[in-house]
C-alpha positions in Angstrom: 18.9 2.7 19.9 19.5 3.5 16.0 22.6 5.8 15.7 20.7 9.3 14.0 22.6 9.5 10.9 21.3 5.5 10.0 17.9 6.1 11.7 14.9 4.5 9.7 12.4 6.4 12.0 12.0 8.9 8.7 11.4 6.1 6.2 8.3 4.2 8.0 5.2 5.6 8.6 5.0 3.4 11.7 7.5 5.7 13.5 9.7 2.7 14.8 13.1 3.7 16.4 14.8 1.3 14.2 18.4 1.6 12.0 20.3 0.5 8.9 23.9 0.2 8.6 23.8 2.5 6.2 21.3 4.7 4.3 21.0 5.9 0.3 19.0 8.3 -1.1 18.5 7.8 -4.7 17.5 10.5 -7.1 18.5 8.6 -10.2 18.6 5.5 -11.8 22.1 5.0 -12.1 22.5 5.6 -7.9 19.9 3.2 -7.1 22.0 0.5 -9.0 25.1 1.7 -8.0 23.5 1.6 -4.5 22.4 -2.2 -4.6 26.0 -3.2 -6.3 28.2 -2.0 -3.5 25.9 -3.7 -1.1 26.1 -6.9 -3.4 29.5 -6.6 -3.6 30.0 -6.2 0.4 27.5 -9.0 0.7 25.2 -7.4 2.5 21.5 -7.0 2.3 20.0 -4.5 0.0 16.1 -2.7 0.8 14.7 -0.3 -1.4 11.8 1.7 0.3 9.8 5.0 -1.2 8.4 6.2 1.8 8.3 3.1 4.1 3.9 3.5 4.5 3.3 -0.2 4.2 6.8 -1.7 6.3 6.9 -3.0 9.3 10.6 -3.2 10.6 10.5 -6.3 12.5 14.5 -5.5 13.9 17.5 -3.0 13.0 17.9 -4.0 9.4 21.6 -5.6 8.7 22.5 -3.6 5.5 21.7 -0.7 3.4 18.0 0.6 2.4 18.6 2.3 -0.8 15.4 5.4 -0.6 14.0 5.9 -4.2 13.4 9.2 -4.5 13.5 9.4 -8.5 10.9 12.3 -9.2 9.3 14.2 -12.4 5.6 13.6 -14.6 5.3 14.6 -18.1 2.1 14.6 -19.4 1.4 13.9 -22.9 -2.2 14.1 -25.2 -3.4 11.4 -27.6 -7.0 11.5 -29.1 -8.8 9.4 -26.4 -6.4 10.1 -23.4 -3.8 11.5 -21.2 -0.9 9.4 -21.3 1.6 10.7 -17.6 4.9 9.1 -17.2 5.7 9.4 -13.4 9.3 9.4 -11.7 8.9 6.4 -8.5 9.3 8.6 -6.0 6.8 11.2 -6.7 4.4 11.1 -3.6 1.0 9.6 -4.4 -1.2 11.8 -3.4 0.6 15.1 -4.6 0.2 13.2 -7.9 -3.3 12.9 -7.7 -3.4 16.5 -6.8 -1.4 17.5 -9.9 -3.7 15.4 -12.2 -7.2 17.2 -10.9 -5.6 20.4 -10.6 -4.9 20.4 -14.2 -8.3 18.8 -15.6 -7.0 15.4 -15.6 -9.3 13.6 -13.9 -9.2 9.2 -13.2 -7.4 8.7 -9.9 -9.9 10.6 -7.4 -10.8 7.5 -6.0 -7.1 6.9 -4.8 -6.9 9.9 -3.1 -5.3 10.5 0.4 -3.2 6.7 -0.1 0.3 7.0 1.5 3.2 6.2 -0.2 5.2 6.8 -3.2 3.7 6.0 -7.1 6.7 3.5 -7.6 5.1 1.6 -4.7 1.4 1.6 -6.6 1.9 -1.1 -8.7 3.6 -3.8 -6.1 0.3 -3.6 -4.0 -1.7 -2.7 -7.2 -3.1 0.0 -4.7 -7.1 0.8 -4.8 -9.7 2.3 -2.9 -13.4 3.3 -3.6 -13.9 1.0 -6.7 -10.7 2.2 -8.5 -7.5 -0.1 -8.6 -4.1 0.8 -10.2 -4.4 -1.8 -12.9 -7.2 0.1 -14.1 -5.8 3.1 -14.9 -2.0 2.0 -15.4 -0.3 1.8 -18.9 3.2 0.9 -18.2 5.7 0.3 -15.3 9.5 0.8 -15.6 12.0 -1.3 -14.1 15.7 -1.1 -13.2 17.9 -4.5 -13.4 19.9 -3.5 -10.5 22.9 -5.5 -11.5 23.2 -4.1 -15.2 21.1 -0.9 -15.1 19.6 -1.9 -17.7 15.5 -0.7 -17.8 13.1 -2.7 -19.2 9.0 -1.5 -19.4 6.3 -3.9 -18.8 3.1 -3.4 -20.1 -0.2 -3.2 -17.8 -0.7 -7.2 -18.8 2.9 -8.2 -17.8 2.4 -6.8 -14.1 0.0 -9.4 -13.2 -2.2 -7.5 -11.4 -4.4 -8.9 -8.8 -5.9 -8.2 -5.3 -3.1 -6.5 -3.7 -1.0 -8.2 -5.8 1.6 -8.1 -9.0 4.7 -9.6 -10.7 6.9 -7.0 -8.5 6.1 -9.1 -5.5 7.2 -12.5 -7.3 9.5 -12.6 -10.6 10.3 -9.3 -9.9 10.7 -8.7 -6.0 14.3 -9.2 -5.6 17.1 -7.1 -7.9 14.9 -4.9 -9.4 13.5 -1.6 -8.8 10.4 0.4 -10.8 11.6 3.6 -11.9 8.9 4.9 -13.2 5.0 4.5 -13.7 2.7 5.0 -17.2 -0.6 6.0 -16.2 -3.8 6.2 -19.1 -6.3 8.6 -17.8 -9.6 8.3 -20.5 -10.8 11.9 -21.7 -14.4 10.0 -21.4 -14.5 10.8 -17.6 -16.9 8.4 -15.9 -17.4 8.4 -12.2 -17.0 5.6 -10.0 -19.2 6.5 -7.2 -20.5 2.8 -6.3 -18.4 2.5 -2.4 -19.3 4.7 0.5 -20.3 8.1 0.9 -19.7 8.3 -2.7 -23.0 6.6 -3.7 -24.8 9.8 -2.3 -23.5 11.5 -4.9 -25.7 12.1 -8.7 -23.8 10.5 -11.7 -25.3 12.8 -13.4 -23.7 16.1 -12.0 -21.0 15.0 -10.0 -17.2 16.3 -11.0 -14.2 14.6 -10.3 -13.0 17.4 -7.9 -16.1 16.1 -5.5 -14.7 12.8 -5.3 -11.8 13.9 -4.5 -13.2 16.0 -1.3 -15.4 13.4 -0.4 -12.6 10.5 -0.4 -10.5 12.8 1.6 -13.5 13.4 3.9 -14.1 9.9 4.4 -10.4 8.7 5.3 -9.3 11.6 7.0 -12.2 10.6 9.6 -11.7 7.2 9.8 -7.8 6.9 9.3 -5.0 8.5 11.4 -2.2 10.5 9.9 0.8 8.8 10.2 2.5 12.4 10.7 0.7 12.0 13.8 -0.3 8.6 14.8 2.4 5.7 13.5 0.6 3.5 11.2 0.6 1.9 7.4 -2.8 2.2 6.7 -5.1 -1.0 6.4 -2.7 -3.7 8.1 -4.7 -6.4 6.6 -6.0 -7.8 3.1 -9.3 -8.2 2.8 -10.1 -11.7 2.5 -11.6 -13.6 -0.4 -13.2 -16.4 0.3 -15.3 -18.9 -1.6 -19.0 -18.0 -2.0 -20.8 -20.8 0.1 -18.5 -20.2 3.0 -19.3 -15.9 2.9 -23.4 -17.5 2.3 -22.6 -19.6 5.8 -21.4 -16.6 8.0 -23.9 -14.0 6.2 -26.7 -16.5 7.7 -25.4 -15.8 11.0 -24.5 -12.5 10.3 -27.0 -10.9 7.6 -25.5 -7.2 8.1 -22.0 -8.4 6.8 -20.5 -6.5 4.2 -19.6 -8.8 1.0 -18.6 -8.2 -3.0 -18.9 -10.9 -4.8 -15.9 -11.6 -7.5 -15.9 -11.9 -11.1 -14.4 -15.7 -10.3 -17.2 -16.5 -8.0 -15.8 -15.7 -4.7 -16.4 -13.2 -2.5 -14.4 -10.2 -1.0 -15.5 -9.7 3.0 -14.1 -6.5 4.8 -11.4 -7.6 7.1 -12.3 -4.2 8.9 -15.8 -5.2 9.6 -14.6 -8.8 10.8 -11.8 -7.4 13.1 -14.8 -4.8 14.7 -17.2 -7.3 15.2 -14.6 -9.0 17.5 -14.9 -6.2 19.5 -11.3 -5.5 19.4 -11.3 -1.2 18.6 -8.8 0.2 20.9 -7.2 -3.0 22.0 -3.6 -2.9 23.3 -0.8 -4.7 23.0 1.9 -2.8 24.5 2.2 0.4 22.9 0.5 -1.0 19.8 -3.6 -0.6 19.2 -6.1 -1.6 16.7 -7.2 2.0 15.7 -10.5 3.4 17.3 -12.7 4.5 14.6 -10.9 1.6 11.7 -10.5 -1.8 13.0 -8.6 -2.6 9.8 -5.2 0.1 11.2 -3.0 -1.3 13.9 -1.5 1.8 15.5 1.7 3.0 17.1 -0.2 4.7 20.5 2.8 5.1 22.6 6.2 4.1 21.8 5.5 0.9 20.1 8.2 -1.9 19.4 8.0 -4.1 16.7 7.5 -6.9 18.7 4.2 -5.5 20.1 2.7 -4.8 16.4 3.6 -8.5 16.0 2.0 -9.6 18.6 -1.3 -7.4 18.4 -1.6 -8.8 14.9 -1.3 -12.0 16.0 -4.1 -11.5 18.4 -6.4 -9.9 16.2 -5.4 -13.0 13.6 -6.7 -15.5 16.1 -9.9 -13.8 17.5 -11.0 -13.5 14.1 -10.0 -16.8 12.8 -11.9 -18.3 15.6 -14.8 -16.2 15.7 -15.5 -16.4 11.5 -13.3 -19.1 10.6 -11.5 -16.6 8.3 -7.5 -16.1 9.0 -6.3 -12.9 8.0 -3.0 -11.9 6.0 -1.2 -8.6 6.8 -1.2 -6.4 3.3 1.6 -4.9 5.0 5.5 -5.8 4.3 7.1 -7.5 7.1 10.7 -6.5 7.0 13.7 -8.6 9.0 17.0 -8.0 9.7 17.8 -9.8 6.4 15.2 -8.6 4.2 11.5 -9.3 3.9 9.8 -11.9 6.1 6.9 -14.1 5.8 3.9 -11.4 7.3 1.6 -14.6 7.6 4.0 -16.6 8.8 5.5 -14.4 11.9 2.3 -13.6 12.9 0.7 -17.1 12.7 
């Protein structure tokens, strides 16, 4: 059991009963490298988390988890936009709150996604046809062993599917700070996924995206206040386009989006359902009811039962579609960060 004082039970949205040796909450800059240079200089691992919503603690983590909790957005007015610089611990969805609530609309779509804004750009976060890299000017980042901060333009982040620089040349002694977010005083809706496309172009307001977003994952997602879970466990796969033509042949209802590169994007969700595996168990661990694509913690999960319930669901549809799945969420040792693909393989 994880002593209450180093309990990580209030830093992952799973809800896992899990501990550090020792616990920082950051509220500046300098404390999050002063953080990370007394655990280098006990030679100990180092974790930074926001608020934990895409972490899965495999064990007791064997060091100190530094909590970015940085905060503050200014907002400031050029001719064709709205240009917000955003501390990396504000909370995501509060932000996008903030931004409709004073007339500055562009991140609608991303309503309702857990987790911090410093954690947007290391997933490149997206929903409903919107992706951070499209609305993203700028990312701040702390050298943790100087604290020195250096800002990367939108281009430097590398940006792809779930993807960016922050989870290769910079995943390991650096921390963003801070985010720069472009929101375009031409509002244009992106109403192309979902529910969304019921809406007219014509007379919709950013404020109804918004509601309907919220609408449509508040029904199929649980809240992690409630249920333990970091939201879609998997990526969606992209695969080449004759072998999405082969499966669509046998499966003509299969949901696909074909890529600017020529491949083609297939919803793990819908793959994982037609597996028939909604409400399957592993222990405490489910896949969720009404979204195949959330593994839940139903009743007192361990670790080890996510692990293997994502291993099961891996297989099933590897075999079934000869597609393999890859968890989007961060798989988290007693060390540091794990292979996902790899444990679960």
């Amino acid at each position: 059991m994880s002593s209450q004082q180093h309990s990580l039970q209030p830093f992952n949205t799973f809800n896992l009963d899990v501990s550090a040796q020792n616990i920082v909450i950051a509220t500046t800059a300098e404390a999050l490298s002063a953080a990370w240079q007394e655990s280098q200089r006990q030679q100990r691992p180092a974790l930074l988390i926001g608020e934990g919503s895409n972490i899965l603690f495999l064990k007791d983590f064997n060091g100190t988890a530094i909590v970015n909790r940085i905060k503050g957005i200014t907002v400031k007015e050029s001719a064709e936009a709205w240009h917000l610089h955003v501390g990396a611990g504000e909370n995501w969805h509060q932000l996008v709150q903030y931004t409709l609530e004073n007339a500055l609309p562009g991140l609608e779509n991303m309503a309702m996604i857990p987790g911090c804004t410093g954690s947007a750009p290391i997933q490149n976060i997206g929903a409903y046809g919107v992706e951070l890299k499209n609305v993203c000017e700028y990312v701040d980042i702390l050298h943790l062993s100087d604290g020195q901060v250096s800002r990367l333009s939108a281009q430097d982040c590398q940006f792809g599917y779930r993807d960016s620089i922050f989870k290769h040349q910079y995943q390991c002694g650096y921390a963003i700070i801070a985010v720069g977010l472009i929101l375009q005083k031409q509002w244009s809706p992106v109403i192309t996924y979902g529910d969304l496309s019921r809406l007219s172009s014509a007379t919709v307001t950013p404020q109804q995206i918004f509601d309907s977003v919220c609408a449509m994952r508040s029904s199929k997602l649980p809240n992690p206040a409630e249920t333990g879970n970091a939201g879609s466990f998997f990526k969606n796969p992209v695969i080449a386009a004759e072998q999405a033509a082969a499966i669509a042949a046998d499966w003509p209802d299969m949901p696909r989006y074909p890529q600017a590169d020529g491949s083609v994007k297939l919803a793990a969700g819908w793959l994982i359902d037609r597996c028939d595996l909604k409400g399957y168990t592993v222990g405490g661990a489910a896949v969720h009811q009404h979204q195949a694509l959330v593994l839940i913690n139903k009743d007192r999960a361990t670790s080890d039962d996510i692990v293997a319930l994502a291993h099961e669901v891996r297989q099933r549809v590897g075999q079934k579609f000869n597609v393999w799945l890859e968890p989007e969420v961060r798989f988290i040792g007693a060390e540091g960060e794990q292979d996902a693909v790899g444990v679960i393989a």
